[in-house]
LOZA-518154 format. One line per field, with one value per residue (C-alpha): residue number from 1; x, y, z. Coordinates in Angstrom, 1 decimal. Layout:
pos = NUM, ...
x = X, ...
y = Y, ...
z = Z, ...
//
This chain:
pos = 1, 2, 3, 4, 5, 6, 7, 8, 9, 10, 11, 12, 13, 14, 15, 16, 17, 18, 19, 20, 21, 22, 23, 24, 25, 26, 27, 28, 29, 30, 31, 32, 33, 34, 35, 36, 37, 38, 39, 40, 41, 42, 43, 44, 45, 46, 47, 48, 49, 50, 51, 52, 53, 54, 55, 56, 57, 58, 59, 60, 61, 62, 63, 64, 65, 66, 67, 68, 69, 70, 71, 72, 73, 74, 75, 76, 77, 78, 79, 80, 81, 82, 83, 84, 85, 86, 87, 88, 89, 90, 91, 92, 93, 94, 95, 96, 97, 98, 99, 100, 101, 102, 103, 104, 105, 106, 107, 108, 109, 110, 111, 112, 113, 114, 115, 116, 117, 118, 119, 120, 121, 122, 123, 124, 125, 126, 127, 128, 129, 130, 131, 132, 133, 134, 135, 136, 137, 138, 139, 140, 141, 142, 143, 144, 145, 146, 147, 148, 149, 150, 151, 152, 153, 154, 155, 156, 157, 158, 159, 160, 161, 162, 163, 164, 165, 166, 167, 168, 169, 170, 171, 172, 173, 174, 175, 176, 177, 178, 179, 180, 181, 182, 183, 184, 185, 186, 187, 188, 189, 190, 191, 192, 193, 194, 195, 196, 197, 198, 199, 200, 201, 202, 203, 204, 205, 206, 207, 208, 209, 210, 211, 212, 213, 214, 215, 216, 217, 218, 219, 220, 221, 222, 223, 224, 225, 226, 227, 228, 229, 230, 231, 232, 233, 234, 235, 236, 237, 238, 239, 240, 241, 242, 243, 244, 245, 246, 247, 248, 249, 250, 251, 252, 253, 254, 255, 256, 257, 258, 259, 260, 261, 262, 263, 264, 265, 266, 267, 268, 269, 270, 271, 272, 273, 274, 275, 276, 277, 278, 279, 280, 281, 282, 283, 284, 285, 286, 287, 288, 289, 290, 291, 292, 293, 294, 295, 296, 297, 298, 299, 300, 301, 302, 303, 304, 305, 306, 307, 308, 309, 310, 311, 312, 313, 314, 315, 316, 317, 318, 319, 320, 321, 322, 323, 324, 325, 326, 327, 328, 329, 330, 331, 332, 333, 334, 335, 336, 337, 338, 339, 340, 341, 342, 343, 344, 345, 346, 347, 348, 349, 350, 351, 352, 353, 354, 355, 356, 357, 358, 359, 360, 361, 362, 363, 364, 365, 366, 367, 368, 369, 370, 371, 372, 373, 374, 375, 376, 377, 378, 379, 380, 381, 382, 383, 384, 385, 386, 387, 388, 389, 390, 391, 392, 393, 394, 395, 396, 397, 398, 399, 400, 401, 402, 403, 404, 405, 406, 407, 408, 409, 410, 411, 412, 413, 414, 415, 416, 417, 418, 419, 420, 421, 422, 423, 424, 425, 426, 427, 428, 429, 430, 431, 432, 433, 434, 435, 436, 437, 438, 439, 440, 441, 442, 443, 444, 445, 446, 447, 448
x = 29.8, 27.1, 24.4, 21.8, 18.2, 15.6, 13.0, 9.3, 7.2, 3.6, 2.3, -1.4, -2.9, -1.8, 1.2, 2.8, 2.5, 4.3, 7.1, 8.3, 7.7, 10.2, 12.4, 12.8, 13.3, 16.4, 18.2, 17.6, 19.2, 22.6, 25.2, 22.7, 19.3, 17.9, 14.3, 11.8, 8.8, 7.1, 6.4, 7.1, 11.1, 10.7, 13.0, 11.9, 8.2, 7.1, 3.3, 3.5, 0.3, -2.9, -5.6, -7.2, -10.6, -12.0, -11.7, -8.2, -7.9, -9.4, -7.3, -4.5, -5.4, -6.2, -3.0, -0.7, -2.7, -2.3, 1.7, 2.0, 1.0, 4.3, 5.9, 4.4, 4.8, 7.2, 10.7, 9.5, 11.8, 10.7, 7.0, 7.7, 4.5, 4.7, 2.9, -0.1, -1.9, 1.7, 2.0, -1.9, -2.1, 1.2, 0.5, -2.9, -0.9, 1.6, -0.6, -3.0, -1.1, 1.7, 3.8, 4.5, 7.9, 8.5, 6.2, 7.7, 5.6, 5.6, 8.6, 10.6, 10.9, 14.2, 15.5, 13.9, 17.4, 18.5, 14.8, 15.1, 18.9, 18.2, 14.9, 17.5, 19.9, 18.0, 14.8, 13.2, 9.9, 10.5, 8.6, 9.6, 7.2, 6.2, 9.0, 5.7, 7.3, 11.0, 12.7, 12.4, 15.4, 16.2, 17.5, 18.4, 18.5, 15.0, 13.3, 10.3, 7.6, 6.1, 7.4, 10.7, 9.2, 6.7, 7.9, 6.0, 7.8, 6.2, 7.0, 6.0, 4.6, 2.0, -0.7, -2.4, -5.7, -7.4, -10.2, -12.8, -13.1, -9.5, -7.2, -4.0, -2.7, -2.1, -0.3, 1.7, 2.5, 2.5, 2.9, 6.4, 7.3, 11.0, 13.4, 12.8, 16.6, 16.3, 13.2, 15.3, 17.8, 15.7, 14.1, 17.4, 18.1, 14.9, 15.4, 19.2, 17.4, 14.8, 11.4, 9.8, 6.5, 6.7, 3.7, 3.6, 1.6, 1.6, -1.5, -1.7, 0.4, -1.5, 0.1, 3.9, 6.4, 4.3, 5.8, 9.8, 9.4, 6.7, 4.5, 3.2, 5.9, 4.5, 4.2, 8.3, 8.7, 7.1, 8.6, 12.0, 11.3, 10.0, 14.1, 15.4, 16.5, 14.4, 11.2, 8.2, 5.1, 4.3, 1.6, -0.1, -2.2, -3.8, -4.4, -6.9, -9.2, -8.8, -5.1, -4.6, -3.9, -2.9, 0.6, -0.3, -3.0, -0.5, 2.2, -0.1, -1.5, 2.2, 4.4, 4.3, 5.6, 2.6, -0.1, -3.4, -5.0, -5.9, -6.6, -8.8, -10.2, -13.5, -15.5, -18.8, -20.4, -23.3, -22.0, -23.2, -21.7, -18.1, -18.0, -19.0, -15.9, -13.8, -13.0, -11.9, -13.9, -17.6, -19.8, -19.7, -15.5, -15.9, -17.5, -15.9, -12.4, -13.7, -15.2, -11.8, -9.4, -11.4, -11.5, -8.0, -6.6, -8.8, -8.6, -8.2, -8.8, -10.1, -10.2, -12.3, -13.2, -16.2, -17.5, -21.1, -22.7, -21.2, -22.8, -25.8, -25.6, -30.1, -31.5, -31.8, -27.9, -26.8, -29.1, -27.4, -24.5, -25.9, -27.1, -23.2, -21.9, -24.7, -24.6, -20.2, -19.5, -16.3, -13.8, -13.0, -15.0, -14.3, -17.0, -16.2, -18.9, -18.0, -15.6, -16.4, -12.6, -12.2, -9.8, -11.7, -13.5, -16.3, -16.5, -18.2, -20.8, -24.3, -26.5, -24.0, -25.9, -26.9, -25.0, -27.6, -28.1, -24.8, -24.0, -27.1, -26.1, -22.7, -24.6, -26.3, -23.8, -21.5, -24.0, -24.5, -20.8, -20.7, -22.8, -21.2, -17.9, -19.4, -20.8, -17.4, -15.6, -17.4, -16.6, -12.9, -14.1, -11.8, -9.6, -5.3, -3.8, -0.5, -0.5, 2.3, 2.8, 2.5, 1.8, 1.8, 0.1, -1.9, -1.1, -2.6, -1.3, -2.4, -1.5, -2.7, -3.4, -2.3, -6.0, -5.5, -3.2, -1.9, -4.4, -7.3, -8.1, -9.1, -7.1, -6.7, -6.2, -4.7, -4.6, -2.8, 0.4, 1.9, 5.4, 8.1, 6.3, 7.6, 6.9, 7.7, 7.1, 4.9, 2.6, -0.2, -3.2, -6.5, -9.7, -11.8, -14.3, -15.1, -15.7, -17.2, -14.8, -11.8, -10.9, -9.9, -7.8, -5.0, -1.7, -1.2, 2.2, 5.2, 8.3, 9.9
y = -1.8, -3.2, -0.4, 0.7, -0.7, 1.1, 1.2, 2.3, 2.2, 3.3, 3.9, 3.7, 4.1, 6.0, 8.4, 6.4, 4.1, 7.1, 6.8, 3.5, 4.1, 6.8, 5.0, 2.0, 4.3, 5.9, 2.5, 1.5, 5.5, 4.1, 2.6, 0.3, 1.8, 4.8, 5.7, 6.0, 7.8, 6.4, 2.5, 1.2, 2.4, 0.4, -2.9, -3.6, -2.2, -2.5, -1.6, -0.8, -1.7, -1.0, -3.1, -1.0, -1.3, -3.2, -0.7, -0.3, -3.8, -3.3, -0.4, -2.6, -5.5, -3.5, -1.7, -5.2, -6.0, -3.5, -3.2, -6.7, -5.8, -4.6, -8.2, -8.0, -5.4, -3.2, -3.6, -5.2, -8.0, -8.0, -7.6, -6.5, -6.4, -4.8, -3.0, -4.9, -6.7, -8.6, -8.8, -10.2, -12.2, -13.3, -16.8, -16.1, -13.2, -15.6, -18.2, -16.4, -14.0, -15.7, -12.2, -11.4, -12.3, -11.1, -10.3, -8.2, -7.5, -4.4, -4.7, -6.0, -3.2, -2.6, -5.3, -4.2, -4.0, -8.0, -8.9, -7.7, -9.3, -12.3, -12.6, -11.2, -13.6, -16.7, -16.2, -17.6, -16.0, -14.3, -14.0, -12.0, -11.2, -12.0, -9.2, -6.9, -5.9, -4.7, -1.8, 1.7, 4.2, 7.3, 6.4, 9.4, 7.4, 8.4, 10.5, 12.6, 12.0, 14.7, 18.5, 19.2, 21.7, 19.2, 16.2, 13.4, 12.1, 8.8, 8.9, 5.3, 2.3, -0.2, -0.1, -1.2, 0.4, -2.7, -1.3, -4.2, -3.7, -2.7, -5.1, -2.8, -4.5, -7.9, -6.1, -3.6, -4.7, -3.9, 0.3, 1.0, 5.1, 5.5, 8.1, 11.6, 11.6, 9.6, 11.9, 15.0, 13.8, 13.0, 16.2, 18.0, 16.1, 17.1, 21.0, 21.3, 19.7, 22.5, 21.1, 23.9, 21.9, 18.3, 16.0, 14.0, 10.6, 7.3, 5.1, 7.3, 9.5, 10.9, 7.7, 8.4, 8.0, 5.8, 2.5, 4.1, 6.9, 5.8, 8.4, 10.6, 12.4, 14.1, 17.6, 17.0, 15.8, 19.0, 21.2, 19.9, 19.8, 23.6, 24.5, 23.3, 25.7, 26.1, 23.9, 26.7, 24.5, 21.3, 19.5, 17.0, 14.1, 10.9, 11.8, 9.5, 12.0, 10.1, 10.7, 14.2, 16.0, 19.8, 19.2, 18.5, 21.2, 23.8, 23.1, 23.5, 26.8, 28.6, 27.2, 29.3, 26.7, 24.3, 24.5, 25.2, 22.0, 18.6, 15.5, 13.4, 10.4, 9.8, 7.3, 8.2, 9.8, 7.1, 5.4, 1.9, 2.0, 3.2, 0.3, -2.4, -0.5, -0.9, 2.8, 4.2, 7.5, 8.3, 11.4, 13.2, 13.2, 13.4, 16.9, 17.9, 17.6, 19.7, 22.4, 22.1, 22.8, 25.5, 27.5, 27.0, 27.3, 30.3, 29.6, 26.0, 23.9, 20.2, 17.2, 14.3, 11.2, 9.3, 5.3, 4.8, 1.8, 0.0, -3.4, -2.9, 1.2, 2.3, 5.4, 6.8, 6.2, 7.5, 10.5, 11.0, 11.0, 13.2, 15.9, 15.7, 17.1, 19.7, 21.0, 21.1, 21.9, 20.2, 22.1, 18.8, 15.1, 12.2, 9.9, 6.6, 3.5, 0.6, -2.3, -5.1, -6.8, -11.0, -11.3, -8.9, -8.8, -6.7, -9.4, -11.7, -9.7, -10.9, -7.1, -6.3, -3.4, -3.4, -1.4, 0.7, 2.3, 2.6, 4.8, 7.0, 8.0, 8.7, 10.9, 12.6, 13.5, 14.6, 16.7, 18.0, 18.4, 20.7, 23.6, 23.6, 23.5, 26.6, 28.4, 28.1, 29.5, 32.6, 33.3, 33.9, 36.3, 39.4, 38.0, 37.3, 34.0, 32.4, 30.3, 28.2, 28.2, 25.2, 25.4, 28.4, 27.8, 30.2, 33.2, 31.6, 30.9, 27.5, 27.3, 26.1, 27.7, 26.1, 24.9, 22.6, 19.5, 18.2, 16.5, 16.1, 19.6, 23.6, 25.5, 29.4, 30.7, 34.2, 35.5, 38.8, 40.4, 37.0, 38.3, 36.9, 34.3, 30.7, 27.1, 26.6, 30.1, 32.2, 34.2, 36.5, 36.8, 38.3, 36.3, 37.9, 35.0, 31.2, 28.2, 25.1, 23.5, 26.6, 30.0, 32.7, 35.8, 38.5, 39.1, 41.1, 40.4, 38.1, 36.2, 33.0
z = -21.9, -24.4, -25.5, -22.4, -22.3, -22.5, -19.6, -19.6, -16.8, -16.2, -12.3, -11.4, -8.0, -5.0, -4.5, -1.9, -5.4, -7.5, -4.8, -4.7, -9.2, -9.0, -6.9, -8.8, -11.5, -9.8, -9.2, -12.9, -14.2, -14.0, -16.5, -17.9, -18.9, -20.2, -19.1, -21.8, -22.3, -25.4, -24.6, -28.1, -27.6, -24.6, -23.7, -20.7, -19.7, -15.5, -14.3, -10.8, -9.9, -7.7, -6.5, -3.4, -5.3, -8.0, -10.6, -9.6, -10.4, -13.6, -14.5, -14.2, -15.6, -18.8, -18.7, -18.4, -21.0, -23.4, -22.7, -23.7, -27.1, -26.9, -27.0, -30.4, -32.4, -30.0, -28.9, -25.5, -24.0, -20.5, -19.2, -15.8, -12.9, -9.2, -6.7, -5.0, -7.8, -7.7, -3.8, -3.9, -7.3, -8.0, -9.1, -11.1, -13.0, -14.0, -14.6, -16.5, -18.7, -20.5, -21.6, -17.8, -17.4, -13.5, -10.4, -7.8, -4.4, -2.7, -0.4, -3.2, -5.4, -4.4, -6.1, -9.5, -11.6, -10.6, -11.4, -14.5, -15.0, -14.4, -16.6, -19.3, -18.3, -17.3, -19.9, -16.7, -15.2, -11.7, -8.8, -5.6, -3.2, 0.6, 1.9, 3.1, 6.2, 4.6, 6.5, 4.0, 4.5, 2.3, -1.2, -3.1, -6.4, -7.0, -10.5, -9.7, -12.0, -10.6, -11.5, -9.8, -7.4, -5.6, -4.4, -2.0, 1.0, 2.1, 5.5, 6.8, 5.5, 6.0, 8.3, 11.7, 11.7, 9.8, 8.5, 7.5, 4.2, 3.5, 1.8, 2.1, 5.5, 3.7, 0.8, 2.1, 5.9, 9.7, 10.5, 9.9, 10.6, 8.7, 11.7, 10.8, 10.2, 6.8, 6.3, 6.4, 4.6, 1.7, 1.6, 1.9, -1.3, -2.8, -1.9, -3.3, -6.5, -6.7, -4.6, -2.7, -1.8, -0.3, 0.6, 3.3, 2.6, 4.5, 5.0, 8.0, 8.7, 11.9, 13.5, 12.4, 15.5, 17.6, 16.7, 16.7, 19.4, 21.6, 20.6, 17.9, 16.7, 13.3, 14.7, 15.9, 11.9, 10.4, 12.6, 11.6, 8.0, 8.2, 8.8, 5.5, 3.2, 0.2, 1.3, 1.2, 1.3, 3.5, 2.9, 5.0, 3.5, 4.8, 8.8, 10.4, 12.5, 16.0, 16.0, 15.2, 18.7, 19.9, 19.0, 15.5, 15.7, 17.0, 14.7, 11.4, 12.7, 14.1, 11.2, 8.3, 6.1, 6.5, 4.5, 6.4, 4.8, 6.1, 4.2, 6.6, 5.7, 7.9, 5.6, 7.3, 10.4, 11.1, 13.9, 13.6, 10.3, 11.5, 14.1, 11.3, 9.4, 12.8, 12.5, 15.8, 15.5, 16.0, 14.9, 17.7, 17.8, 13.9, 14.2, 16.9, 15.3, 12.0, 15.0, 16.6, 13.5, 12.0, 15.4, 15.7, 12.3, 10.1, 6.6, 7.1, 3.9, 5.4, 2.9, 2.9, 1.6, 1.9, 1.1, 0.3, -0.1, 3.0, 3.5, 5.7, 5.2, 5.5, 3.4, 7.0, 7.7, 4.6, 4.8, 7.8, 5.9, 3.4, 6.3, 8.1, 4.7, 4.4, 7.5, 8.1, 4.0, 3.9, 1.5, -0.4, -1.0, -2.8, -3.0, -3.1, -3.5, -1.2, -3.4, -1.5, -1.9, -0.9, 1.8, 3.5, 6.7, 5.3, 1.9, 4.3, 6.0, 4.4, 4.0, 0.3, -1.3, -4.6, -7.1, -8.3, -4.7, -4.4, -7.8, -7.0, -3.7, -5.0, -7.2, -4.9, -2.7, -5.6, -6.6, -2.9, -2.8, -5.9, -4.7, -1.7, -3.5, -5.6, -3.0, -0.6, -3.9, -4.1, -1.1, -2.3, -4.3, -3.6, -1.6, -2.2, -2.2, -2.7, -5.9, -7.1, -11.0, -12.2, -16.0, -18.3, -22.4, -24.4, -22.1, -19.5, -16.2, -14.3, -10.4, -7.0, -3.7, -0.3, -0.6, -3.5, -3.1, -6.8, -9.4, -7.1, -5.8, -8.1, -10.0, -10.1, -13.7, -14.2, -17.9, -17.1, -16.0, -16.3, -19.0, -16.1, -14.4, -14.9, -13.2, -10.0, -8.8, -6.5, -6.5, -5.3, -6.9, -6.4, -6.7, -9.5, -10.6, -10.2, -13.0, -12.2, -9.4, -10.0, -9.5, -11.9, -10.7, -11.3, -10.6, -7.2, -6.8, -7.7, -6.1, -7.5
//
């Protein structure tokens, strides 16, 4: 055997992104590469790209860009691009920046160690893509990038819902739910390697089951994933409010295991807006679903996010907007200004809004979002919590509450009684204060 390669990679966008990243990482962990963190020790470098948005775009452009520096002045022999800036541009990527040696589209990942072989091999530029609707299965040859104790499980792929301004349809496929058999078996992998939270994600993953069993079987999934050993935490993200029924309802609010958070992604409440979106939901079901949960499940933590900007969208229909969010205070927003993206339905309609509106009502409902945000924190004032550790540095301990899903939601900080607490544990702590968007606390009790 010749000396191992060594293989950088960088991962922008989404985390069903991050998965197929640390997959392709597992198949390339074997005899023939090491995997590198510092990009100048780097023989082979892959972006796994995202392109949802323009400034995802961006960010990915830049990043292509700035690896191929490494052609240069680093070690770099292969320039590597996948993900859906490949699936979408494949051509104009190769076309247009020379270092790119391969393009791989989203259902080709898999094949990320021959791609690389036979640009080695061949000193010929590769292109695979068009395999969008590929069957996934459980591949245990996967390295987390995130910390081993929290792990996401993308439990289908590709989508049906078709929104009209979303490009992710042509890129990533028709709905395909994987069997909760080659779910299980991945988390059991995951748990006998130390996860105790996982994260469900899928474009939607209100919908999983429908296309295999007929019907929507994600309540069935949870419950089953609930009865591994060593799993804690499950956390649902991604659920499309029109498909999240009793079953689903009931299961979050009797299983002990799931978090009591939601991530629904409603978009807007303004009904003519919604329809010119082709989302399935309206105001009315909109607010009665948050009504619904939080009578159902107390303490439930509901996530959000939101487009402004939409082509068309009035003052009056996004102060609608504006007034929906004041009057329900939703635990969690992101505000997102519309990206009008070509191959798009939305791309075409004629009423585009200028980008100055769009930035300032961003603005104004982040700021809206804020106190709300500051004023629903105080009201955890006194009250205990289960926090997972997940950093400890100048006596300081850094965790999250079954309220807070990784990178995008709070923090708790505890400063005391924190001798024997390590990453990846547990614990109970009192609310004692708030910062800007976090919480501060102390130690009540502790349990790895």
């Amino acid at each position: 055997m010749g000396l191992k390669l060594n293989v950088g990679m960088v991962s922008l966008g989404c985390d069903k992104n991050r998965v197929d990243s640390e997959i392709m990482l597992g198949i390339l962990s074997g005899e023939r590469y090491n995997i590198v963190n510092n990009e100048r020790d780097a023989d082979i470098l892959i972006v796994n790209t995202c392109c949802f948005i323009e400034s995802a775009k961006e960010e990915s452009i830049n990043t292509i860009l700035e690896l191929a520096e490494n052609k240069k002045i680093g070690k770099c022999k292969a320039l590597i691009v996948s993900g859906c800036l490949a699936e979408r541009y494949a051509d104009d990527l190769l076309s247009e920046i020379p270092e790119i040696d391969a393009v791989i589209g989203t259902g080709n990942y898999l094949e990320i160690d021959n791609v690389i072989q036979a640009v080695l091999k061949n000193e010929e530029r590769v292109k695979r893509i068009n395999n969008i609707n590929y069957n996934i299965d459980f591949n245990k040859n996967r390295i987390l990038t995130t910390p081993q104790y929290t792990a996401y499980v993308k439990i289908a792929e590709g989508c049906n819902n078709n929104c009209s301004y979303c490009i992710i349809p042509k890129l990533r496929g028709n709905y395909r739910s994987r069997s909760i058999e080659s779910i299980l078996n991945e988390i059991r992998y995951l748990a006998k390697n130390g996860t105790k939270e996982i994260i469900l994600v899928a474009q939607d993953t209100s919908k999983y089951g429908i296309d295999l069993y007929g019907k929507r079987s994600l309540s069935r999934l949870i419950g089953s994933i609930s009865k591994i050993d060593g799993i804690q935490w499950i956390r649902i993200l991604y659920c499309y409010p029109e498909d999240i029924d009793d079953d689903l309802i009931a299961e979050i609010k009797n299983n002990d295991k799931v978090c009591k958070y939601l991530d629904i992604p409603i978009q807007h409440v303004n009904n003519e807006i919604l329809k010119k979106m082709r989302r399935a939901s309206s105001r009315k079901s909109i607010a009665a679903l948050i009504e619904k949960l939080r009578k159902n499940i107390p303490g439930i933590i509901i996530r959000t996010s939101l487009i402004v900007g939409f082509p068309g969208e009035t003052e009056e229909q996004f102060k609608e907007l504006y007034d929906f969010l004041k009057e329900y205070s939703i635990d969690r927003v992101g505000v997102f200004i519309y990206s009008r993206e070509e191959g798009t339905e939305a791309f075409y309609f004629k009423d585009q809004i200028d980008k100055k509106i769009k930035v300032s009502r961003q603005m104004r409902l982040m700021a809206l979002q804020r106190g709300i945000l500051r004023s629903l924190n105080k009201q955890k004032i006194g009250k205990v919590y289960r926090v997972l550790v997940e950093d400890i540095k100048d006596d300081c301990m850094i965790g999250r509450t079954y309220g807070d899903a990784p990178d995008i939601d709070g923090l708790v900080y505890v400063k005391d009684n924190i001798d024997n607490i390590k990453k990846g544990d547990f614990m109970d702590v009192k609310i004692t204060g708030i910062l800007d968007y976090d919480l501060v606390g102390v130690v009540e009790h502790e349990f790895s």
